[in-house]
Structure formats: C-alpha cells, structure tokens
KOLKOL-128732 format. One line per 3 residues: their letters; for each residue x, y, z of N, C-alpha, C. Coordinates in Angstrom, 1 decimal. Atoms other than C-alpha are relative to their C-alpha. Layout:
<nodes>
a) X:Y:Z:X:Y:Z:X:Y:Z  ... .
</nodes>
This chain:
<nodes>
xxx) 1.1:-0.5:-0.8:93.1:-73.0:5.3:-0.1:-0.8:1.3  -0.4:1.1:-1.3:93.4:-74.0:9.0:-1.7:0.3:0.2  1.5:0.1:-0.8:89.3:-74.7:10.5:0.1:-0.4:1.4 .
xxx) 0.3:0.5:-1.1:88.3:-75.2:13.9:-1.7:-0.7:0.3  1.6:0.9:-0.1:85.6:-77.8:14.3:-0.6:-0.5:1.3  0.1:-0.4:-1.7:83.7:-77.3:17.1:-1.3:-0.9:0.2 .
xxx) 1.1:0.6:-0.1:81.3:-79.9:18.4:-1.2:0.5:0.8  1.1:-0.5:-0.6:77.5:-78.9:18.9:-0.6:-1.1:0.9  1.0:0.5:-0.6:75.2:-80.2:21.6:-1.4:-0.6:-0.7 .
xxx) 0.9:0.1:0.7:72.3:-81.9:19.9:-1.0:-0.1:1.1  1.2:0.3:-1.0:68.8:-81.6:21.0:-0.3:-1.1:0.4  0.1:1.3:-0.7:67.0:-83.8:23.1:-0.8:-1.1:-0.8 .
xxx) 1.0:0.9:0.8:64.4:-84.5:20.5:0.6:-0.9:-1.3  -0.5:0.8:1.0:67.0:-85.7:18.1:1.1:-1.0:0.5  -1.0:1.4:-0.1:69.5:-88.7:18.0:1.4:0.6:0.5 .
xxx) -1.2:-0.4:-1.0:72.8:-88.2:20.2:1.4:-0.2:-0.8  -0.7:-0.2:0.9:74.7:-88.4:17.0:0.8:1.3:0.4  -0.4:-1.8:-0.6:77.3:-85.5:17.4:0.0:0.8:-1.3 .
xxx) -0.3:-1.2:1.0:77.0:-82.4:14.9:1.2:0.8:0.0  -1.3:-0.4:-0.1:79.9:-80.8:13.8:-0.3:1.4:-0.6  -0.5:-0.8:1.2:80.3:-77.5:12.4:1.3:1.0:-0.4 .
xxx) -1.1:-0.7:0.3:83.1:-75.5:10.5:0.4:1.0:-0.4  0.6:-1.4:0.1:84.1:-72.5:11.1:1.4:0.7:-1.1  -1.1:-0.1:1.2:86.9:-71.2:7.9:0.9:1.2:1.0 .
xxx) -1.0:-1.4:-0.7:89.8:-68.9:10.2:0.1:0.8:-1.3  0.6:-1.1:1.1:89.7:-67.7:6.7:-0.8:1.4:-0.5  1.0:-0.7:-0.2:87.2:-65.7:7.0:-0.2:1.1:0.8 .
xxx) 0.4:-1.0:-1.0:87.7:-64.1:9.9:1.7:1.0:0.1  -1.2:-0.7:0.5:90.1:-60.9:9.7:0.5:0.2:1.2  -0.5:0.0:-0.9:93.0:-60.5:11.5:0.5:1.3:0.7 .
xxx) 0.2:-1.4:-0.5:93.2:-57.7:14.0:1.6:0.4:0.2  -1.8:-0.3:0.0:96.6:-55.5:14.0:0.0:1.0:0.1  0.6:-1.2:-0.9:97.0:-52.8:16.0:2.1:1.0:-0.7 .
xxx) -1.4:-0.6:0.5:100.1:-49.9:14.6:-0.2:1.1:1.0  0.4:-0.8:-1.0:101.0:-47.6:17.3:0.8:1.4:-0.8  -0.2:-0.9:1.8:101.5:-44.4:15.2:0.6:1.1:1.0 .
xxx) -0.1:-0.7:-0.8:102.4:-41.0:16.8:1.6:1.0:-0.8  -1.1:-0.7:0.1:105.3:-39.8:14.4:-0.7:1.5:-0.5  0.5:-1.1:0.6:104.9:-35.7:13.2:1.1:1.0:-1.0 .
xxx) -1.0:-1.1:0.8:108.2:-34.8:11.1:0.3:-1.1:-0.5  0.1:0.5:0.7:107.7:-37.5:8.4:-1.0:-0.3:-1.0  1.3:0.3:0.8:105.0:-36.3:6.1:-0.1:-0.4:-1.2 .
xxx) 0.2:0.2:1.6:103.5:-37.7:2.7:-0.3:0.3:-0.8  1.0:-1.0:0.4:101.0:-35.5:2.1:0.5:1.1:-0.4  -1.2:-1.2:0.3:103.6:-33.1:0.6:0.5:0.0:-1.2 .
xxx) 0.5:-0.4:1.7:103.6:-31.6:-3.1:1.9:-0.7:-0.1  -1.1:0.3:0.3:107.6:-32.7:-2.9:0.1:-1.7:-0.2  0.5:1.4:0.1:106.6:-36.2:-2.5:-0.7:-0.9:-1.1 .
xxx) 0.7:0.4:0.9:104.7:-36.9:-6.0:0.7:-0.8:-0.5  -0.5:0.6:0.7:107.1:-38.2:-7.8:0.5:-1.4:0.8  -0.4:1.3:-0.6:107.8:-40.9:-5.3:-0.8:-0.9:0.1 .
xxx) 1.2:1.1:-0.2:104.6:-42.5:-5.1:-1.3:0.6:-0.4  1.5:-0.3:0.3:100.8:-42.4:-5.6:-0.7:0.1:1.4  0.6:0.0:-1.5:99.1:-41.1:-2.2:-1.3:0.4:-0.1 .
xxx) 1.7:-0.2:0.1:95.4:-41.1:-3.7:-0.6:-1.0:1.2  0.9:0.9:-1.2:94.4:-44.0:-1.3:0.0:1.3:1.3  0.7:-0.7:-1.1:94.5:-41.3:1.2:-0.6:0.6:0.3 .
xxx) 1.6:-1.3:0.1:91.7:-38.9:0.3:-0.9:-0.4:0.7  0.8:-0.2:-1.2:89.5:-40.4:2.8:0.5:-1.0:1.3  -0.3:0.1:-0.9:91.6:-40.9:5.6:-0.2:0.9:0.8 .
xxx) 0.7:-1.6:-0.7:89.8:-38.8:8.5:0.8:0.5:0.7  -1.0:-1.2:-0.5:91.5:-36.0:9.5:0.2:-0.2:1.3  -0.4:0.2:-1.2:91.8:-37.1:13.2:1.4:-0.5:-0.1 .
xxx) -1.3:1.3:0.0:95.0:-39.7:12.1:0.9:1.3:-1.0  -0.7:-1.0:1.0:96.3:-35.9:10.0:0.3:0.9:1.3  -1.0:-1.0:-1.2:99.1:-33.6:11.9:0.0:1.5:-0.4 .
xxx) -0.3:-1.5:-0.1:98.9:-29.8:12.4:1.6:-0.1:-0.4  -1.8:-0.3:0.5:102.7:-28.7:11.0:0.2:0.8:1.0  0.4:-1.9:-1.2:102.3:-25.5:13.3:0.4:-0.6:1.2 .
xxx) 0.1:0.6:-1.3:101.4:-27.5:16.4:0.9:-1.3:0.4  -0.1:1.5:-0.2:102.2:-30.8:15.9:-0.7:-0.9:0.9  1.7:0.7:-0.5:98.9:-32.1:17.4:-0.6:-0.6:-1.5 .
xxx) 0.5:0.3:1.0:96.8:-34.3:15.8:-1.2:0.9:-0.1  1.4:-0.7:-0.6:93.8:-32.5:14.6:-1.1:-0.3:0.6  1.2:-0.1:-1.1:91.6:-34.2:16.8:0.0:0.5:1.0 .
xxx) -0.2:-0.9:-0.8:93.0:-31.9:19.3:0.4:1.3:-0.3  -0.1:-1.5:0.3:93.0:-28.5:17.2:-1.4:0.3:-0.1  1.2:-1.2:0.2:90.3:-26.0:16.6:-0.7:-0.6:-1.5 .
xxx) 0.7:-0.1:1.6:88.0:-26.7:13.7:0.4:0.6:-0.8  -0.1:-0.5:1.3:89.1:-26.2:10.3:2.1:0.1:-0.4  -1.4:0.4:0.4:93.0:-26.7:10.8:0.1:-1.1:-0.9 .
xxx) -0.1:1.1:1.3:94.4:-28.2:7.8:1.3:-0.9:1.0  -1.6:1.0:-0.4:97.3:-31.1:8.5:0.3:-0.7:-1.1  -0.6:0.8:0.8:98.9:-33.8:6.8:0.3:-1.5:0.9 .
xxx) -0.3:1.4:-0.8:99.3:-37.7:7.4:1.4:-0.3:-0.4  -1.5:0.5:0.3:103.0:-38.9:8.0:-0.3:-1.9:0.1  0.3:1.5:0.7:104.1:-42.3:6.9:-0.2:-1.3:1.1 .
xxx) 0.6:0.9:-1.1:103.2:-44.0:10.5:-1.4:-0.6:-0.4  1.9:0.2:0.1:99.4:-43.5:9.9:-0.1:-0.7:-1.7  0.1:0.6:1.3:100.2:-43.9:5.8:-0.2:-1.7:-0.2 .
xxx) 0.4:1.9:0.3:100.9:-47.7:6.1:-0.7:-0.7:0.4  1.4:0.8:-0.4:98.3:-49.2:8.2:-1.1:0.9:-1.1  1.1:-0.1:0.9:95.7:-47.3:6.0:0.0:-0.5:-1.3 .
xxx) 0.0:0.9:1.3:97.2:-48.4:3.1:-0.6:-1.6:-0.1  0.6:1.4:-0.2:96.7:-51.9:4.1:-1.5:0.3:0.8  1.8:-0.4:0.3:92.9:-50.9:5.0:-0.3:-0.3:-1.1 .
xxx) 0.7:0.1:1.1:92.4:-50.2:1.9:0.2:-1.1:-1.1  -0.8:0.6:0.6:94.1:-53.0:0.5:-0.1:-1.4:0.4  -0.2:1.4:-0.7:93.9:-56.1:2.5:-1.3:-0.4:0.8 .
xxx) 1.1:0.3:-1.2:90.4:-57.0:3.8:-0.1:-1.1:0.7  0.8:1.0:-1.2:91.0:-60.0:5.8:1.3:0.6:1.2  -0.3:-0.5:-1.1:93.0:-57.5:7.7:-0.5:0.7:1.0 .
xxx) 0.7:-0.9:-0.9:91.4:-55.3:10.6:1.3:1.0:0.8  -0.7:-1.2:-0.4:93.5:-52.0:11.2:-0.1:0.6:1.4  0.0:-0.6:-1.3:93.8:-50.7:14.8:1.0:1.1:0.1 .
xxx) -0.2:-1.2:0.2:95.1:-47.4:14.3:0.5:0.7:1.5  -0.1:0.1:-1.5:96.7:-46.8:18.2:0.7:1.5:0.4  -0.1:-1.5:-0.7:96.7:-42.7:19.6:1.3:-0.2:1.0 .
xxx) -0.6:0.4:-1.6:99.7:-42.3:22.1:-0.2:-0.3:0.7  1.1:-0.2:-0.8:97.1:-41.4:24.1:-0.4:-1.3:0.7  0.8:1.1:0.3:95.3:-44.4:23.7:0.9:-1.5:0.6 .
xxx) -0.5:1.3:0.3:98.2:-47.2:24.0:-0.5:-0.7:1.4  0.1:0.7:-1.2:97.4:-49.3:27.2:0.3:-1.6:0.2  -0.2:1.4:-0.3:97.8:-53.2:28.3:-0.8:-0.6:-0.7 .
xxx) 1.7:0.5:0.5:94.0:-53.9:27.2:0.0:-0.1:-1.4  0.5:0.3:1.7:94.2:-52.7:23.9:1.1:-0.4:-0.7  -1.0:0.5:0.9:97.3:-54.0:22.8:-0.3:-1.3:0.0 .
xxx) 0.8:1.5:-0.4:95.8:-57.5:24.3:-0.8:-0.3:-1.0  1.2:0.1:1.0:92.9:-56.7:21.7:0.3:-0.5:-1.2  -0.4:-0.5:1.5:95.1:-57.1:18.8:0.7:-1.6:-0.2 .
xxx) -0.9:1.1:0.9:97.1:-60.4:17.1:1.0:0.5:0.3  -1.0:-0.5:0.3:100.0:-58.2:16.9:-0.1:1.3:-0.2  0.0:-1.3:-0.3:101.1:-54.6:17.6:1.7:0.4:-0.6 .
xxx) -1.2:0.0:0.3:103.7:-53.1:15.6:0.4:2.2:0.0  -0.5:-1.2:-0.3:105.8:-49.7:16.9:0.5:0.3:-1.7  -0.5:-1.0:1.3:106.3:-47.6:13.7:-0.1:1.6:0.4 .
xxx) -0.1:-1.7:-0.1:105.8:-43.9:15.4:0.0:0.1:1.6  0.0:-0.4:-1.2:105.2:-43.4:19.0:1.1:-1.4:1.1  -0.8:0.8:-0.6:108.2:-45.5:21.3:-0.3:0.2:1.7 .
xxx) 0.0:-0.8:-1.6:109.0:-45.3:25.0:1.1:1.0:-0.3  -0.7:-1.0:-0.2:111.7:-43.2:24.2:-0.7:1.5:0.2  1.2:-0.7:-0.5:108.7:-40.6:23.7:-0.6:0.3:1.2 .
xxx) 0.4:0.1:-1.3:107.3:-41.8:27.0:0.9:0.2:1.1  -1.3:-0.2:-0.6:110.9:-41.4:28.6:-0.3:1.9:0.0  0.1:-1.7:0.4:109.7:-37.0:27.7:-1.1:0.3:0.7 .
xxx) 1.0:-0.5:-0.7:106.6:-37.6:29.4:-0.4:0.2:1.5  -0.4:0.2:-1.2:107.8:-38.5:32.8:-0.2:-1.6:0.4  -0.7:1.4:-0.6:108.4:-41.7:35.1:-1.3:-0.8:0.0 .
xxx) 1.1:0.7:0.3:104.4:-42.5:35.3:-0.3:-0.6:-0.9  0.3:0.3:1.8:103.7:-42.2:31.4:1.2:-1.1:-0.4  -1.1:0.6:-0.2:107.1:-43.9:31.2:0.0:-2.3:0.5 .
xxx) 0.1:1.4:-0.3:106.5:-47.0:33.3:-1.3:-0.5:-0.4  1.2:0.9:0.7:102.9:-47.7:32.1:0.4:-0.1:-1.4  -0.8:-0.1:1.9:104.4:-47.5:28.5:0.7:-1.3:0.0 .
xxx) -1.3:1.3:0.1:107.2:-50.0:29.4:-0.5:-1.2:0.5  0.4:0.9:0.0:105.2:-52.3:31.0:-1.3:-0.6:-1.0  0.9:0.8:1.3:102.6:-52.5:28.3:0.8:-0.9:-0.8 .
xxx) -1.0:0.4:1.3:105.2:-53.1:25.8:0.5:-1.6:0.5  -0.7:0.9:-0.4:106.8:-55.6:28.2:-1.1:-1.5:0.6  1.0:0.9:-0.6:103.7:-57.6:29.1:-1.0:-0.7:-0.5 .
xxx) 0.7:-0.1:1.2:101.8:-57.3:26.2:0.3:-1.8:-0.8  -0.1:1.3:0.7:103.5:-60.4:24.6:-0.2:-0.1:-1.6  0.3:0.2:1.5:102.5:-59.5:21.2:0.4:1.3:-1.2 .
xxx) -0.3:-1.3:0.5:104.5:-56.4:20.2:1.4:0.2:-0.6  -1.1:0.7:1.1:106.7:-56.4:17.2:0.6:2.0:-0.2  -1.3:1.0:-0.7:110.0:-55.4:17.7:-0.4:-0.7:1.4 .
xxx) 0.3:0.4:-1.0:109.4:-57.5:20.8:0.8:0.9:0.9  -0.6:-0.6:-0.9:110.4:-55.8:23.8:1.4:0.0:0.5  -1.6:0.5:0.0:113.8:-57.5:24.0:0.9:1.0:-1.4 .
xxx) -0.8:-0.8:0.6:115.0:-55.8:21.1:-0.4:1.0:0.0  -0.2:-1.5:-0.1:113.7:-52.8:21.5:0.7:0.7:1.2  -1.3:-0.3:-1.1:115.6:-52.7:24.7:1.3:0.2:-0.2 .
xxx) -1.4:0.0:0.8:118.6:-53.4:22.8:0.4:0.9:-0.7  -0.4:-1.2:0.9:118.2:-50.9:20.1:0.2:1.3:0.9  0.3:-1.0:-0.8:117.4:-48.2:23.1:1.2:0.1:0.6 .
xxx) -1.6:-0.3:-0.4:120.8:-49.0:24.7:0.7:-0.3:-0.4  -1.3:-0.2:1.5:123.6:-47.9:22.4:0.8:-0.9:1.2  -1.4:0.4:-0.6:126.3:-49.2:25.0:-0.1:-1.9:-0.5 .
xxx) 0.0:1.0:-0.3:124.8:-52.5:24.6:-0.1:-1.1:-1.5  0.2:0.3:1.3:123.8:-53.0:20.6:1.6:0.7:-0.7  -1.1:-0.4:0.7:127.3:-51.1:19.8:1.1:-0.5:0.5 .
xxx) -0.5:1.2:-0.2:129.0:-53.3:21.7:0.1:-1.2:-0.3  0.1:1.4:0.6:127.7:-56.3:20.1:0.4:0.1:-1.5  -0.6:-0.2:1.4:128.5:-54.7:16.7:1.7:0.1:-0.4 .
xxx) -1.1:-0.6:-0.1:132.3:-54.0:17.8:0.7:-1.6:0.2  -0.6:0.8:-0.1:132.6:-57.8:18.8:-0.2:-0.8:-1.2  0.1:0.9:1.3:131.5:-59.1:15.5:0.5:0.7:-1.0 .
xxx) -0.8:-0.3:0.8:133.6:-57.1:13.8:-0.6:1.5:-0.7  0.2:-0.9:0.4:131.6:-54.3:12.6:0.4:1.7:-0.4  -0.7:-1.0:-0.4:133.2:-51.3:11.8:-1.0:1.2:0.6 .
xxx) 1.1:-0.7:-0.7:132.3:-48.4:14.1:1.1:1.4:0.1  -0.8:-1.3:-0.8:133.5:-45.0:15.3:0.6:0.0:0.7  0.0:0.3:-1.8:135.6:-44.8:18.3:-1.0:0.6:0.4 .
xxx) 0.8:-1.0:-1.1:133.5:-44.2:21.1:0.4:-0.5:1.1  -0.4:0.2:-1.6:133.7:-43.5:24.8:-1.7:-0.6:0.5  1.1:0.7:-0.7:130.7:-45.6:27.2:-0.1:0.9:1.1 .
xxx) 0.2:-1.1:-0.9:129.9:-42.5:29.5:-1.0:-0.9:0.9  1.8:0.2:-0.6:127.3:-44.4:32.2:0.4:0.8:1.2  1.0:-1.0:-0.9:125.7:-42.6:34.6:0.5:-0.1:1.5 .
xxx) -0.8:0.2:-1.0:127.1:-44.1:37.6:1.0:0.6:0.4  -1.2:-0.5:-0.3:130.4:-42.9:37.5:1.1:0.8:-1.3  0.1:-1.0:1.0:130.5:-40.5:34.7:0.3:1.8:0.5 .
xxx) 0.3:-1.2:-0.3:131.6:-36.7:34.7:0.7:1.0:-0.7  -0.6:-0.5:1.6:132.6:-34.0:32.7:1.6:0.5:0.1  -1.1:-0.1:-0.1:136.2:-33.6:34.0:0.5:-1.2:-0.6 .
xxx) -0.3:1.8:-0.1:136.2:-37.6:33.7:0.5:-0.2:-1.9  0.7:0.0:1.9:134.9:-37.2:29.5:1.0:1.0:-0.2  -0.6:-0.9:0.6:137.3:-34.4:28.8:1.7:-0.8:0.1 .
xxx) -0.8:0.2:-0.1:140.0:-36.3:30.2:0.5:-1.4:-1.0  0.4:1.5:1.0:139.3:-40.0:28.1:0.6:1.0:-1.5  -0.5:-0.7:1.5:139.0:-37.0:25.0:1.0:0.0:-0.5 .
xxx) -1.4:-0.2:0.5:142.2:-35.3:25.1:1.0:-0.9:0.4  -1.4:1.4:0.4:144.2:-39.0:25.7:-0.3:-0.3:-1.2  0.2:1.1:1.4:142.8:-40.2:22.3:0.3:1.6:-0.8 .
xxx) -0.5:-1.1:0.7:143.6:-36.5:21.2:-1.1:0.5:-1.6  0.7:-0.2:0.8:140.6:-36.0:19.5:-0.2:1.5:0.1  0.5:-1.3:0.2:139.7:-32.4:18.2:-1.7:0.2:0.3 .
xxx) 1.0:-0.4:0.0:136.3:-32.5:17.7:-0.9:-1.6:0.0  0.8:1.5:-0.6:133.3:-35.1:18.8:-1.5:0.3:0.3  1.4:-0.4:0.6:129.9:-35.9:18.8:-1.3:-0.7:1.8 .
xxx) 0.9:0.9:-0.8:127.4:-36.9:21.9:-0.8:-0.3:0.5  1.5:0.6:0.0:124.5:-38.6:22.4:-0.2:-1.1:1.0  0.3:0.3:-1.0:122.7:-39.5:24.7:-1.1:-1.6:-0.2 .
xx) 1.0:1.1:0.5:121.1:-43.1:25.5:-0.9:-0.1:0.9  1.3:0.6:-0.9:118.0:-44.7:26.9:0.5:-0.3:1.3 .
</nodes>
C-alpha cells in the first residue's frame, strides 16, 4: 500500500507541533479510459453461448449497444432500435462490474480529445484507431494523431502504434530477424505506379497476388 502524508497547518490556538495525516492510494480508484468504437465484433449473439457467460451485461445502457442495420451507436438511432454490445464496450464493463478500485471511462469516437484522455491514468485503443480517423478526413485525422501523440498515457503508445500502422516498416523488421514472411513488393507513394507494380510482378513471375494498402 503506497500513502501520501501530507503535512497540515495547525491552528494558531494550538501548539506548532506538525499534524500529519494519511491518505491510503488504496482507496482511491484508478481512472482508465477504453476508447471503444468497434461494430463487426458482437457478443450479444445467440452463436456466442457456448463461449462464455455474457449475463454481466444485462444492464449495460443501451447507448455503448450497436444498431447491426446502421452501425450507429443507439445513442444516435430513433427510439426503440434494438442493438448489440461488441467486445470493445464488453471488456471495460466487465471490469466495472468486477473491479471497484477501478473507474471505467468508456471513450465515444466522438468524444476522444487531448483533455479527456489527460483525465485518465491510462487509455487503452481496443476499437476506434487513427486508421478510422485516416476515413474521416485530414482535420478528424490530425486532432486524432495528436491526441494519441501527446497524450503521454495511451497504451499501445503511440510509437508502436505507428509501427504496427506502417507494414513497410514492422515487415521489415520481421524479415531482418528472420521471420518467415510472404514475398512482398514495398510500393511507396513517391515513386510508385501501376506499370512500375506490374512490371516487379511479372520478373518474380508471380500468377496471382494480394494488395493492401498501408497507413
């Protein structure tokens, strides 16, 4: 148990003795913010029974539950749409209901900013990314990336989530430690084109190929 003992001021009417008192970090819960935002990962789903017990979620409020239809949360449908919670929103509630010297921060796309990620101990991406924010355009995009980047307290840290975002540069690092891998071609953007990619293809004489696109 770590305490912080914090010296009081004593009145004037009493002896200049110092008071101490102690306050148990124990006690006080720690705040943890999950930035949620996935909608084609649900649990709430009659095929799902046999995998687990998802009673803890009977009163999780339907705002943090996904239209299937829309894929909106329903705090942005019409009254009376039914949804479902995917396993983003599932695990911070679980720990809700499970962990009280935890404090759950439950974090809307919407919602994510500099401030409130500041508000938290620790903020951990499990459903909404920048790759998402990379779909919303270059504003949504860069306030995204500099939250993430400034924030200081957001798990994966921003360093590797940079890493994982650029395949050239994580599949690279996998190829020099031996990892086995697919061939692949490194298309960047600079000086990339599709006479260029057709021509790399048919020297390695490949038939058929797969390609994906990076951060």
């Amino acid at each position: 148990i770590y305490c912080l003992k914090l010296p009081l001021r004593p009145p004037p009417h009493q002896s200049r003795i110092a008071h101490r008192r102690t306050i148990s970090l124990s006690d006080m819960p720690i705040k943890v913010g999950f930035l949620v935002g996935k909608d084609t990962d649900p649990v709430e789903d009659p095929k799902y029974e046999k995998v687990g017990d998802t009673s803890f979620m009977k009163d999780l409020p339907d705002q943090y539950r996904v239209d299937p239809d829309s894929h909106e949360y329903l705090k942005n449908c019409e009254e009376g749409t039914a949804g479902q919670a995917h396993a983003d929103v599932a695990i911070p509630w679980y720990i809700h209901k499970h962990y009280e010297d935890i404090e759950v921060d439950i974090i809307f796309p919407e919602d994510i900013s500099l401030k409130r990620l500041r508000s938290n101990v620790v903020n951990f991406v499990i459903g909404y990314d920048v790759i998402n924010a990379v779909f919303e355009g270059k504003d949504r995009l860069a306030e995204v990336t500099n939250a993430f980047k400034t924030c200081g307290n957001i798990m994966p840290s921003w360093e590797v989530q940079e890493f994982i975002y650029m395949k050239s540069s994580y599949m690279t690092k996998l190829k020099e430690l031996g990892v086995p891998m697919a061939p692949t071609i490194f298309a960047y953007k600079a000086d990339r084109t599709p006479e260029g990619l057709l021509a790399q293809i048919k020297e390695r004489g490949w038939k058929m190929f797969v390609m994906k696109q990076s951060y």
